[in-house]
N, C-alpha and C positions, 0 to 999 in steps of 0.2 A: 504494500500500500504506500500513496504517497498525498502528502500533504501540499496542498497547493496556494500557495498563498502570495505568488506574483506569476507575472507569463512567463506562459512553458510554447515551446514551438508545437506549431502541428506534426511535426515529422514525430516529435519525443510522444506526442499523444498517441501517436495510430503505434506506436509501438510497444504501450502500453496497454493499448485495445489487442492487437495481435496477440501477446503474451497473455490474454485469459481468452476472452471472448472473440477476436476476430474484427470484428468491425463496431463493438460497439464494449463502452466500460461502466459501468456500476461506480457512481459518486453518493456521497452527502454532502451536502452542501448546508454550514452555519450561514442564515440568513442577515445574522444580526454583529459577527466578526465578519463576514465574507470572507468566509475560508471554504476551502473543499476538501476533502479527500477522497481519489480517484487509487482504484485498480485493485481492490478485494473480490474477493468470489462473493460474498454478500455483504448488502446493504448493511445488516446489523452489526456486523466487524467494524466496517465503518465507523458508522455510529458511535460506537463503543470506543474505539482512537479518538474522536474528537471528545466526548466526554472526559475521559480521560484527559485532557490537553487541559480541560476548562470550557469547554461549550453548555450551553444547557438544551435540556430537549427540544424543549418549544422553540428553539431558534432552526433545529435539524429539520432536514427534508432530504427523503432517498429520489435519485434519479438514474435515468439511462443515460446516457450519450453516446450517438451512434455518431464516429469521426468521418462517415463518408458524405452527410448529409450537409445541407448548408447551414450557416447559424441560426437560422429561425425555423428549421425544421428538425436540429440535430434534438433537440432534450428531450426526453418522456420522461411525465412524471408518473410512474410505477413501481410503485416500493409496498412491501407491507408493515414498514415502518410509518410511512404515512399514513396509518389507520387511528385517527387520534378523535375520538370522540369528546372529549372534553375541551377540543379545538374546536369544533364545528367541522372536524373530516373524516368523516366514516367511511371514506373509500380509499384504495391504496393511492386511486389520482391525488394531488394536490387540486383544490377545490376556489378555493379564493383566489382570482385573479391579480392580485396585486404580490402574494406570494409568489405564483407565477411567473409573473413577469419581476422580478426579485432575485431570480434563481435564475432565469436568463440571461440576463445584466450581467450576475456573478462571475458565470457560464464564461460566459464571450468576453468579460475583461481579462480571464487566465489563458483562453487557445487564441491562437495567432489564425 
């Protein structure tokens, strides 16, 4: 896993994607540090390294990023980390659009 907290080139990302999943890598992403961390087999390992660092939950959010797409199509937000009922998100999507769009910003200030 790797902690992301200024720009990394796209060539180091897709090769980060290669090395588990192929064309696409499992992040969380602190909303509220803007930080990420990319390249575990699951979201909750994640998770779990930024807690650890000092993040709190309610700032975490699990995503996809597939590095072939372009930046406004690369993220999906699908995690079962994202299942937070006492947030108003009962689905593994991210749900409020301002979060959303928070995690894409993120997203595209660390890939080139």
């Amino acid at each position: 896993m790797k902690f992301i907290r200024e720009k990394i080139s796209h060539c180091e990302f897709m090769q980060i994607a290669h090395e588990r999943f192929g064309d696409m890598i499992k992040a969380v992403v602190d909303i509220r540090l803007e930080v990420m961390i990319v390249g575990g087999d699951l979201h909750s390992d994640e998770e779990a390294a930024l807690l650890e660092s000092g993040s709190n939950q309610i700032d975490l959010w699990g995503i996809n990023i597939y590095v072939d797409k372009s930046p406004d199509e690369r993220v999906e937000f699908d995690s079962v980390i994202n299942i937070r009922p006492a947030q108003n998100n009962r689905s593994r999507d991210v749900i409020d659009p301002l979060i959303r769009k928070k995690i894409v910003e993120i997203v595209n200030k660390f890939i080139e």
